[in-house]
C-alpha positions as CSV (number, residue, x, y, z in Angstrom):
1,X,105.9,119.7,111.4
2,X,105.4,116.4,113.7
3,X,107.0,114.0,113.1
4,X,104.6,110.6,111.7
5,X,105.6,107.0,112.5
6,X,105.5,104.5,109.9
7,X,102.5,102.5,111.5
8,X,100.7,106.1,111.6
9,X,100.8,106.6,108.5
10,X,99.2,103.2,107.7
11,X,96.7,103.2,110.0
12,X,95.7,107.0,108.0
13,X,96.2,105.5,104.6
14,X,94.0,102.6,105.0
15,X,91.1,105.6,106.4
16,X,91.5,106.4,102.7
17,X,88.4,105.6,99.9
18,X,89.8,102.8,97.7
19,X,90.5,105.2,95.2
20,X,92.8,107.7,96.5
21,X,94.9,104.1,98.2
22,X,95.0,102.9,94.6
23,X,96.3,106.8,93.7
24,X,99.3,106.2,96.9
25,X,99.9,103.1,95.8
26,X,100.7,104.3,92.3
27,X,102.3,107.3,92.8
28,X,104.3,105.3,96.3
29,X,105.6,102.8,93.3
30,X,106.1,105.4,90.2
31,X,107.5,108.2,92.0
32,X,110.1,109.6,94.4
33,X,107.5,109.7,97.3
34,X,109.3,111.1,100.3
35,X,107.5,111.2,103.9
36,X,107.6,114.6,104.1
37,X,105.5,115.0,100.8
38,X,103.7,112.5,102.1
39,X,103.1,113.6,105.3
40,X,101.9,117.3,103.4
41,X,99.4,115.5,101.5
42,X,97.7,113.8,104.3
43,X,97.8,116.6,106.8
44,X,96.1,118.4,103.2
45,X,93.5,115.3,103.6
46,X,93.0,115.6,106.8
47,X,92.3,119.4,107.3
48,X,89.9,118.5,104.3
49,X,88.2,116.8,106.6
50,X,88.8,113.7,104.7
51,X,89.2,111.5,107.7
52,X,85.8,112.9,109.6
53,X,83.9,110.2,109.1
54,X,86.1,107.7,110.2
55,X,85.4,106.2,114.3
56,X,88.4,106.3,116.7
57,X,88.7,102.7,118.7
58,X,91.2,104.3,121.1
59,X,89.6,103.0,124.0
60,X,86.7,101.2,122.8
61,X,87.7,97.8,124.0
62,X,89.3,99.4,127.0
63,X,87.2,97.6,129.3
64,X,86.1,94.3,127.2
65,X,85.8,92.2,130.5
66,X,87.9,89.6,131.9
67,X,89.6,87.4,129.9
68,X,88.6,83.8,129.7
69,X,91.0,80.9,130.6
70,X,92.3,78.2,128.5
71,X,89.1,75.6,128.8
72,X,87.1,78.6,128.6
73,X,88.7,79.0,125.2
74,X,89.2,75.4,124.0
75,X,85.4,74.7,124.9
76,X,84.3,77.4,122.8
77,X,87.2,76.2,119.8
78,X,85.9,72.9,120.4
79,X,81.8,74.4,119.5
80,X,82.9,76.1,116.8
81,X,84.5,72.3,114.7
82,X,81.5,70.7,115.9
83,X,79.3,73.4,114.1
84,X,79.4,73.1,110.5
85,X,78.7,69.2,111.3
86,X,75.7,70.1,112.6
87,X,75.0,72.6,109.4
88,X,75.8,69.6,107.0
89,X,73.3,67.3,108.9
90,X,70.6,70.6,108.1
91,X,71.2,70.6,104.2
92,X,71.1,66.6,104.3
């Protein structure tokens, strides 16, 4: 079996419903958990077809665009505290 890095197997738990997180949590807490049980269960998950639904962003924000420079950035900062003053001055 592959081997699973630690941040892999986050990234797949948190794919989980709420549920079945709460259900690793508990059984992560009350039992002797080891990654190779773990690692069963979500490969058992995952040929369920329990993570089909879920998007991949591997390379969604591959090409985002330059990045701004720093008074690109502080302008924009700088909007965004000056912002809920002008949302006050609405409700007044």
């Amino acid at each position: 079996m592959a081997e699973m890095t630690f941040d892999q197997i986050l990234r797949a738990a948190r794919q989980l419903p709420p549920q079945q997180q709460d259900e690793l949590i508990r059984q992560l807490r009350t039992s002797s958990l080891t990654r190779e049980r773990l690692a069963r269960k979500l490969k058992a998950l995952q040929e369920a077809g329990a993570f089909d639904d879920a998007e991949s962003l591997k390379g969604k924000y591959a090409a985002a665009g330059p990045a701004p420079d720093a008074e690109e950035v502080e302008a924009y900062l700088k909007s965004l505290s000056r912002e809920w003053e002008s949302d006050l001055d609405g409700l007044a």
